[in-house]
C-alpha positions, -999 to +999 in steps of 0.1 A: +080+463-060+079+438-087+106+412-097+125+416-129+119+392-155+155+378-144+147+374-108+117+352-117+123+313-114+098+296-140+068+277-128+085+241-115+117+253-113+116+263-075+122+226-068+158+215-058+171+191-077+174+153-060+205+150-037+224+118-030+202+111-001+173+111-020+187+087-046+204+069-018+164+064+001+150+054-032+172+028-039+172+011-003+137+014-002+133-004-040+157-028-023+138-033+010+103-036-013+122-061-038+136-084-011+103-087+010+082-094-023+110-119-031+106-134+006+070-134+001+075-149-035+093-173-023+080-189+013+046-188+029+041-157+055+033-185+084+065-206+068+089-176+087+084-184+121+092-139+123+061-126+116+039-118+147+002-123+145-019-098+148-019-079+180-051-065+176-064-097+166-050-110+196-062-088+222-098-080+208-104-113+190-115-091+159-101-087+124-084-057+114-082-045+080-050-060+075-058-095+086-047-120+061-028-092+043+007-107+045-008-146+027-029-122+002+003-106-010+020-141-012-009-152-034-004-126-055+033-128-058+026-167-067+002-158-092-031-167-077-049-133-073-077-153-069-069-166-036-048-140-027-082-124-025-099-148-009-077-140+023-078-102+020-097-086-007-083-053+002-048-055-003-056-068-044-080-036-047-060-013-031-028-021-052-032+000-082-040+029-060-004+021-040+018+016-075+005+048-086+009+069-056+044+052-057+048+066-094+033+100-085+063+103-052+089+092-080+081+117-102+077+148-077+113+138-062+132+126-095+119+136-124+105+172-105+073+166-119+040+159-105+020+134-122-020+145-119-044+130-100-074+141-103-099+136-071-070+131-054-086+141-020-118+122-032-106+087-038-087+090-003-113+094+013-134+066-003-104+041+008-106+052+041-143+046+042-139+016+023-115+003+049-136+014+078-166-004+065-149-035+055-137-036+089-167-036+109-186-057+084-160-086+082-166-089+118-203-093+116-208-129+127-232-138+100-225-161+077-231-141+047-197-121+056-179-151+055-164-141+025-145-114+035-126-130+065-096-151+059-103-190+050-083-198+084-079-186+120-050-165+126 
């Protein structure tokens, strides 16, 4: 048996609309992004005394993906992408990609819309490749690779 017209929801409109929560998760997690990008603005990662080093780093000797991470976002909030990059190219390449998956969530929870993305499935898979290879080819102790490790020992 078929609905009646009147029983049909529109496409879209299945969604429930954002509660407090959600508005309430949103703006803690703006202001937990805003403060640490303001702490990172402001003082040097190694300037906190906080931040742990790598554990990977220091049980295998090896450098993850995210080595250098933490200075290459500092770098960037300073306004020197170009040394920001120097210490982790990843993190400047792999921004866009984050701001607009961080557009696309905003949208499907607030605005009950989802913003396209074509190749969706595609393009994740090419950073986690991406990463993957970066990762074993920044530990390649040849001198050519140099570039892609940070400028100091962590």
């Amino acid at each position: 048996m078929s609905k009646s017209p009147e029983q049909e929801l529109p496409h879209g409109s299945d969604r429930q609309p954002p509660t407090r929560r959600d508005y309430a998760k949103f703006v803690l997690g703006v202001a937990a992004v805003a403060g640490f990008l303001t702490l990172l603005a402001v003082r040097h990662p190694t300037d906190y005394g906080v931040i742990p080093s790598c554990p990977f780093h220091a049980v295998t000797g090896l450098l993850c993906p995210g080595c250098g991470s933490m200075r290459a976002a500092h770098y960037l909030m300073t306004g020197r992408p170009s040394t920001g990059l120097r210490y982790n190219p990843l993190v400047v390449l792999v921004l866009p990609l984050l701001v607009f998956s961080t557009v696309r969530w905003f949208g499907s929870v607030f605005i009950a819309r989802d913003i396209p993305f074509p190749g969706q499935t595609t393009v994740y898979w090419t950073v986690l490749i991406v990463f993957l290879v970066f990762f074993v080819v920044r530990n390649i102790p040849l001198e050519l690779f140099d570039v892609l490790r940070p400028p100091i020992s962590l």
